[in-house]
Backbone as XML, in Angstrom:
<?xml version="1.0"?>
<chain id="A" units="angstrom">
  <residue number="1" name="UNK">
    <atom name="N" x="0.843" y="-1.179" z="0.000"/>
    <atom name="CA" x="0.000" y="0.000" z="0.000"/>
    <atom name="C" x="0.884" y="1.237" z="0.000"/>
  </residue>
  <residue number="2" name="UNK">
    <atom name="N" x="0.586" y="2.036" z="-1.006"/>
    <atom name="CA" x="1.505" y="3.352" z="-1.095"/>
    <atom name="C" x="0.978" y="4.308" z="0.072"/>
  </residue>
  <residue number="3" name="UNK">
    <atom name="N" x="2.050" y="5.115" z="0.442"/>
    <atom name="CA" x="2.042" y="6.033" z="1.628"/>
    <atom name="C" x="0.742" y="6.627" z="1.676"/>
  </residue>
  <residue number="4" name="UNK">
    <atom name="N" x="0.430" y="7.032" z="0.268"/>
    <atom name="CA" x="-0.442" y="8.900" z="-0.159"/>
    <atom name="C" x="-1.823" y="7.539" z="0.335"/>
  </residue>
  <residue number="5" name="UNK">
    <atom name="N" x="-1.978" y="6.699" z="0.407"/>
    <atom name="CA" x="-3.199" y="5.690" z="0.623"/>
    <atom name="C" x="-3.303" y="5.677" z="1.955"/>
  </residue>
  <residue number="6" name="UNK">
    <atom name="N" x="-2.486" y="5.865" z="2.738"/>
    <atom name="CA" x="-2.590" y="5.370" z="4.016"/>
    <atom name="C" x="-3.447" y="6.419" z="4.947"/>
  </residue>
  <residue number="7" name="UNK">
    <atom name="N" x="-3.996" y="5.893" z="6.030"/>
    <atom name="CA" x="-4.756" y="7.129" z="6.529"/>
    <atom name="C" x="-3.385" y="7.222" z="8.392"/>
  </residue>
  <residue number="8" name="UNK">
    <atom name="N" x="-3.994" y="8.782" z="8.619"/>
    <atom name="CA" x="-3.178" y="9.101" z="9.747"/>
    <atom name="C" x="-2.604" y="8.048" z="10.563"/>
  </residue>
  <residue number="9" name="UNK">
    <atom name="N" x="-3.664" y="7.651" z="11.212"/>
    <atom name="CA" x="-3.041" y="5.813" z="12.172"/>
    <atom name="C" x="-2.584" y="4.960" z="11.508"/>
  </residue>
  <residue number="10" name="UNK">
    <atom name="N" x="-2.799" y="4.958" z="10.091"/>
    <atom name="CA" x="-1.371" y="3.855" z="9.777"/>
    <atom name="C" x="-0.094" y="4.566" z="9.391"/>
  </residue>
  <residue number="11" name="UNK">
    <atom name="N" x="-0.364" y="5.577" z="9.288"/>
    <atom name="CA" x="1.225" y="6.465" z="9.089"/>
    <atom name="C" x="2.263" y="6.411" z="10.107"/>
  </residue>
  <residue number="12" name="UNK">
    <atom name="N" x="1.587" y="6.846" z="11.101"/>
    <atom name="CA" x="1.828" y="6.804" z="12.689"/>
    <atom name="C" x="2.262" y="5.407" z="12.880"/>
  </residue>
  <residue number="13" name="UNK">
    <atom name="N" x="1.650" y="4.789" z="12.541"/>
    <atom name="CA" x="1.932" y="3.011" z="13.240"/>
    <atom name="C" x="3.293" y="2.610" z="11.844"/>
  </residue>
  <residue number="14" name="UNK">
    <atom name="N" x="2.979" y="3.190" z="10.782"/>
    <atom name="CA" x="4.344" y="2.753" z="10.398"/>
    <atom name="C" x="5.674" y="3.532" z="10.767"/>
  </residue>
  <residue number="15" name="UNK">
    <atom name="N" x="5.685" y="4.895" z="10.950"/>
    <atom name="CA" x="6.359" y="5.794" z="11.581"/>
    <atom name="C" x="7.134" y="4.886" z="12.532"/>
  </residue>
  <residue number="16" name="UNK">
    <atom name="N" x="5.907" y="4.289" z="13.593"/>
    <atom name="CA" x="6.663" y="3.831" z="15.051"/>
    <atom name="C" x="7.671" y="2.551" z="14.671"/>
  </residue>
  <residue number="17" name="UNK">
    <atom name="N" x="6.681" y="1.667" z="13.185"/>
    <atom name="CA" x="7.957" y="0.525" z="12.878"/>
    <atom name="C" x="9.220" y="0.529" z="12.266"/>
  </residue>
  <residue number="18" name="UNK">
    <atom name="N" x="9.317" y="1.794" z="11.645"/>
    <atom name="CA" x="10.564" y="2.651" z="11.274"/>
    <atom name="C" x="11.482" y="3.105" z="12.653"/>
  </residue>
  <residue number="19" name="UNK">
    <atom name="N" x="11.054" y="3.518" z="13.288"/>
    <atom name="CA" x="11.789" y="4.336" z="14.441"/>
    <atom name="C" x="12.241" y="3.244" z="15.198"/>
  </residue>
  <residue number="20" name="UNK">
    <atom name="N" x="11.189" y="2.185" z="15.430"/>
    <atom name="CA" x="11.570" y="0.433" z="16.180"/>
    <atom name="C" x="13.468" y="-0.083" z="15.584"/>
  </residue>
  <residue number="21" name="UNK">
    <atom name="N" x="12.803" y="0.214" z="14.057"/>
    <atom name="CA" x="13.964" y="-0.831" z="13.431"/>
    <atom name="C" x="15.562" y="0.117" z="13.920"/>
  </residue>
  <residue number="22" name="UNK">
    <atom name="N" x="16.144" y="1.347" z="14.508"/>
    <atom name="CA" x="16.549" y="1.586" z="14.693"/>
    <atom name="C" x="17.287" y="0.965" z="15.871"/>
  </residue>
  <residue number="23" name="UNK">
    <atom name="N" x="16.337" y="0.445" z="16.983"/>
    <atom name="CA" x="16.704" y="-0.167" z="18.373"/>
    <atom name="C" x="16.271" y="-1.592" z="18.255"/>
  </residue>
  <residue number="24" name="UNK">
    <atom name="N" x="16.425" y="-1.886" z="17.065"/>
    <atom name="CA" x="16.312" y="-3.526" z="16.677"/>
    <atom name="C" x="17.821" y="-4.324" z="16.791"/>
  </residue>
  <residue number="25" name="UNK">
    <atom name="N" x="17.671" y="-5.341" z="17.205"/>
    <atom name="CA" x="18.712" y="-6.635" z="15.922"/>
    <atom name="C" x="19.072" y="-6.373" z="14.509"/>
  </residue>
  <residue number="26" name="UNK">
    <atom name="N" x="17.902" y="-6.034" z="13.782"/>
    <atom name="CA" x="18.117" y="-5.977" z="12.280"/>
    <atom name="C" x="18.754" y="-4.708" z="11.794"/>
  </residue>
  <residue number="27" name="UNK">
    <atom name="N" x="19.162" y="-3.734" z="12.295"/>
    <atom name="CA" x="19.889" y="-2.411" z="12.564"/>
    <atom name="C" x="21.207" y="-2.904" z="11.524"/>
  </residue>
  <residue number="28" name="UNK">
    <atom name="N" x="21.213" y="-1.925" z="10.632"/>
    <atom name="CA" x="22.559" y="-2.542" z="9.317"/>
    <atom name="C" x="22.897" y="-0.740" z="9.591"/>
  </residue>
  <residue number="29" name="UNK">
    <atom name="N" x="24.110" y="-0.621" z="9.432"/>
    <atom name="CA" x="24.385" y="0.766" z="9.440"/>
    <atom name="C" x="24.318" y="1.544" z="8.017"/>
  </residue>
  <residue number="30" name="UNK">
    <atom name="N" x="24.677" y="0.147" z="7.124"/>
    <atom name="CA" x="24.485" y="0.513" z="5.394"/>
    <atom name="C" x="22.734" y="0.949" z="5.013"/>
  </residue>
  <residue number="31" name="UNK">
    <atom name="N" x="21.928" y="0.804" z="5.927"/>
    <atom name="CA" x="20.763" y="0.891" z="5.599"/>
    <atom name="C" x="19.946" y="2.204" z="6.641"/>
  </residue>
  <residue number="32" name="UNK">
    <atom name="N" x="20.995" y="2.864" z="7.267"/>
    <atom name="CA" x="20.167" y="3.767" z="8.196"/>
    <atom name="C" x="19.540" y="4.717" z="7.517"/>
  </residue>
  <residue number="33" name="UNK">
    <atom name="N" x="20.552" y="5.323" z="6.693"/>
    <atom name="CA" x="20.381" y="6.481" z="5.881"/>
    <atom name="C" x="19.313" y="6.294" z="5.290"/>
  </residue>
  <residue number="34" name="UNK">
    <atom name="N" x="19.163" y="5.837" z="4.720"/>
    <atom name="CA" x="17.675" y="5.464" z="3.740"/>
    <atom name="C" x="16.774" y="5.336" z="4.883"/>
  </residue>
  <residue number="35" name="UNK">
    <atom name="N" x="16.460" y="4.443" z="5.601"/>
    <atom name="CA" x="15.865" y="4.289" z="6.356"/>
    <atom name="C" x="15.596" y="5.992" z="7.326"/>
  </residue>
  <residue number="36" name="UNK">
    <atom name="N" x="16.341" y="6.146" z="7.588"/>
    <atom name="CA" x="15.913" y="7.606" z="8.360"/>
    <atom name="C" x="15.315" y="8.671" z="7.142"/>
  </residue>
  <residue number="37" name="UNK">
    <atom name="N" x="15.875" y="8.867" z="6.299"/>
    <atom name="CA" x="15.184" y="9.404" z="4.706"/>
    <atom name="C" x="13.430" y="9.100" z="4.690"/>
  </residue>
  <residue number="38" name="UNK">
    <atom name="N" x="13.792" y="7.958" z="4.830"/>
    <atom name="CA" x="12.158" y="7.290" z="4.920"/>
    <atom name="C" x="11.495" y="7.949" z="6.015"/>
  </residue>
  <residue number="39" name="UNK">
    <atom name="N" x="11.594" y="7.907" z="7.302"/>
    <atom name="CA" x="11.120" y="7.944" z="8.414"/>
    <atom name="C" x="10.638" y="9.376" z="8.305"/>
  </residue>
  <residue number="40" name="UNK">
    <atom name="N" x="11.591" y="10.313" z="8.148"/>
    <atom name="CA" x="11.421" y="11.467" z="8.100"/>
    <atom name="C" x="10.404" y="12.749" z="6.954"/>
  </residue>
  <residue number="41" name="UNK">
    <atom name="N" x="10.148" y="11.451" z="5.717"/>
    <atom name="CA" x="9.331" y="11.720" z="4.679"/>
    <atom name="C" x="7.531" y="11.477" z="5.423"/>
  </residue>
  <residue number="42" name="UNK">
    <atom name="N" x="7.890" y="10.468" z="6.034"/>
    <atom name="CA" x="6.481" y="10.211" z="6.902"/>
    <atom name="C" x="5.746" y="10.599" z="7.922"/>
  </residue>
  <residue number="43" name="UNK">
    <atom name="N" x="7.192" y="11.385" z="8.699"/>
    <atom name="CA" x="6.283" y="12.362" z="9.958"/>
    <atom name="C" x="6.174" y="13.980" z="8.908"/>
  </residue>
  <residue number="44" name="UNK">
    <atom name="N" x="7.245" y="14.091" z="8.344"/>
    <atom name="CA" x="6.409" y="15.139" z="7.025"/>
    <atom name="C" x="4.942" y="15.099" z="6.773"/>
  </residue>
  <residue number="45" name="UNK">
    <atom name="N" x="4.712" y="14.017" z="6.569"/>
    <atom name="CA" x="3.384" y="13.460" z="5.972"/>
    <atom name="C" x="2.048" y="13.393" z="7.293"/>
  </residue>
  <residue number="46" name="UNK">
    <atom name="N" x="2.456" y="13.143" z="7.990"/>
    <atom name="CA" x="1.729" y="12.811" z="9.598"/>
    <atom name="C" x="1.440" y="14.253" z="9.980"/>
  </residue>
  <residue number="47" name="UNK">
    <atom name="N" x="2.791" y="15.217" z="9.599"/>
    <atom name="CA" x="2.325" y="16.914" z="10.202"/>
    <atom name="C" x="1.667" y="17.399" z="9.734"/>
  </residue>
  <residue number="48" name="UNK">
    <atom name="N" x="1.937" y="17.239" z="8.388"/>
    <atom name="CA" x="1.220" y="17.651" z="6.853"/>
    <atom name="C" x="-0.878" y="17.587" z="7.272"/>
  </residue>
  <residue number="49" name="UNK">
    <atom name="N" x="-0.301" y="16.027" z="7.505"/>
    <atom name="CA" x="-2.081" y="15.606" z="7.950"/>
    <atom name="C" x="-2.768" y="16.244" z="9.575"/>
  </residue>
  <residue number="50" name="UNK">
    <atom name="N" x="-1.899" y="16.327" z="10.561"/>
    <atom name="CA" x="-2.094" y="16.802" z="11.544"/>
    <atom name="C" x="-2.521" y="18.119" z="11.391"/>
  </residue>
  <residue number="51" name="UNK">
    <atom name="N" x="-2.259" y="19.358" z="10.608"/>
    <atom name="CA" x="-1.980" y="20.864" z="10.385"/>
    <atom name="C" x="-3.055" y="20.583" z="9.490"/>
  </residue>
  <residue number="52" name="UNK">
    <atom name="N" x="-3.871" y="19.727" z="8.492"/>
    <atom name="CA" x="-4.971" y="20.049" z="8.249"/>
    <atom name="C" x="-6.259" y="19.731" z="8.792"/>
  </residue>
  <residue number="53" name="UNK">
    <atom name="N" x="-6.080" y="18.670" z="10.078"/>
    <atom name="CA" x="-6.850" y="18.527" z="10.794"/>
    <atom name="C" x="-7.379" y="19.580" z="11.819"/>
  </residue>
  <residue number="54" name="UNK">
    <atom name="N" x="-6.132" y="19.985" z="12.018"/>
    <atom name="CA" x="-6.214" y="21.226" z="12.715"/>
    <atom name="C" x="-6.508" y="22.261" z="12.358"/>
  </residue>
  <residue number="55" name="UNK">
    <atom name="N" x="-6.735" y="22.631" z="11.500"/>
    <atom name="CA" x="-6.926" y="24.147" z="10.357"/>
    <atom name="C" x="-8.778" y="23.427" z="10.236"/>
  </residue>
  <residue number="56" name="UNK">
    <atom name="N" x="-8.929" y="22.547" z="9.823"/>
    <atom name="CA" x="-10.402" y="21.701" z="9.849"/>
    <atom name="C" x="-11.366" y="22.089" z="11.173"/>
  </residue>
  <residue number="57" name="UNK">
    <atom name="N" x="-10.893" y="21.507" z="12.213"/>
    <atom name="CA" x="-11.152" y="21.410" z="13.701"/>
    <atom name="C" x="-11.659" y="23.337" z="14.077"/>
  </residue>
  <residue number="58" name="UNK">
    <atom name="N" x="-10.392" y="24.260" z="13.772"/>
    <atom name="CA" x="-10.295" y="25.395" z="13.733"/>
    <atom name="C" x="-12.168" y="25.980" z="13.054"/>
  </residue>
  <residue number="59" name="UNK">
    <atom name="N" x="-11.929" y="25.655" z="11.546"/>
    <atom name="CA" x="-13.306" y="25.987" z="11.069"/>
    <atom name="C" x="-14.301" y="25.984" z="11.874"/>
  </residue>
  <residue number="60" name="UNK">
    <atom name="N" x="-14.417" y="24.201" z="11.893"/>
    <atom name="CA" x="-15.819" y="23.689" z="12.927"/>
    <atom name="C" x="-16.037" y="25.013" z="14.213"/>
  </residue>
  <residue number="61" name="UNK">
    <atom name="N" x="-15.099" y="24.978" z="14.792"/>
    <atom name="CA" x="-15.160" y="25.429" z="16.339"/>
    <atom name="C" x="-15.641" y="27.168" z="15.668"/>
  </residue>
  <residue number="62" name="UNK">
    <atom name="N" x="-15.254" y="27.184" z="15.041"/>
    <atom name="CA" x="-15.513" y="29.149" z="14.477"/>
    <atom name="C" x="-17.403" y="29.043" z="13.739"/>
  </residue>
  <residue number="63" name="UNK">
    <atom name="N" x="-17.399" y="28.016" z="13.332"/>
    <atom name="CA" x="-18.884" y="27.806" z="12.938"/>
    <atom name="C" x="-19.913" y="27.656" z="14.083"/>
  </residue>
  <residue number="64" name="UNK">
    <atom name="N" x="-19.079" y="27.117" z="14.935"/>
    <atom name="CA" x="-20.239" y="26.547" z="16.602"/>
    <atom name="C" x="-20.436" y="27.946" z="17.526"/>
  </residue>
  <residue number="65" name="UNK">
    <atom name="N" x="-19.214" y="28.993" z="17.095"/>
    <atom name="CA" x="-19.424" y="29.619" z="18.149"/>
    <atom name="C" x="-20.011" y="31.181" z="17.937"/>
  </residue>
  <residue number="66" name="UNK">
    <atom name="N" x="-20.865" y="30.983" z="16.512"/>
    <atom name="CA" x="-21.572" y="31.749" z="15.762"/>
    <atom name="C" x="-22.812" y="31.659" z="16.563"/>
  </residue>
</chain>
């Protein structure tokens, strides 16, 4: 499943299995870089989604208190 498919909680939950593999066994040092590349494209993506939830949330609350 491509990233742009995924909704917030699985971003997050893959986020956390990225950040895991760091304090793993399977930890290759030839593979961090990429791997952190990755990681860091996805909380991009998680803020990205967070900041329009929030800009969303923002609306609602300005509509209720009309």
């Amino acid at each position: 499943m491509a990233e742009g498919k995924l909704n917030l909680n699985q971003k997050i939950e893959k986020l956390d299995g990225e950040v895991e593999w760091f304090y793993s066994d399977d930890f290759k040092l030839e593979k961090a870089t990429a791997k952190y590349k990755k990681a860091v494209e996805l909380a991009k993506e998680i803020e990205k989604d967070l900041e329009g939830l929030k800009n969303e949330i923002e609306v609602l609350a300005e509509d209720f208190s009309k």
